[in-house]
C-alpha positions, 0 to 999 in steps of 0.5 A: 500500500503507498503511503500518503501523497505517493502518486498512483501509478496505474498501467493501462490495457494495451487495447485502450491505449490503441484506441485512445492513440492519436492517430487512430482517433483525432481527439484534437480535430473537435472545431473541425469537425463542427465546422465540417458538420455545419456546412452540410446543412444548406437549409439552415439558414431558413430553419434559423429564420422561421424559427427565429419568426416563431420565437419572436411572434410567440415571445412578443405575445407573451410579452405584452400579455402578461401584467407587468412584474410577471415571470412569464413578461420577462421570458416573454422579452428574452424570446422575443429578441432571441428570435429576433437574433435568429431573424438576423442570423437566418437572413444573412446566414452565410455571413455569420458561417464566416464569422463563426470559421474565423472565430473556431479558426 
């Protein structure tokens, strides 16, 4: 038995080692996969802005229907300008693919 603050020292399976290697899974490749991912979905930008439309209209009523110091008011307006990013985001969706590549990159 080690005595206290000796460090552990464990051996891993030979098995796991292979699958944890580095070049047989690319662990370090996450942002270009998300990246890589992303760009085949060509019909995201009308689902960013109907669902930014949905959210806005939804959020707007929930908004302006509710008495002034209620919790739903406040979820309300946190809707409301979420679908309106999303408006923004739907209708000029190749410029923010840009911004999010230069950002990941």
């Amino acid at each position: 038995m080690p005595s206290i603050g000796a460090p552990i020292v464990r051996e891993l399976s030979p098995a796991l080692v292979s699958i944890l290697s580095v070049d047989s899974l690319q662990l370090l490749s996450v942002q270009e996969d998300i990246a890589h991912s992303l760009s085949y979905l060509a019909g995201l930008g009308s689902i960013f802005y109907y669902a930014g439309f949905i959210l806005a209209v939804f959020g707007f009523m929930a908004w302006q229907m509710n008495k002034v110091n209620s919790y739903y008011r406040g979820w309300g307006k946190r809707f409301c300008l979420m679908g309106g990013l999303f408006i923004i985001i739907g209708s000029n969706y190749g410029g923010f693919m840009r911004l999010l590549y230069y950002v990941v990159d």
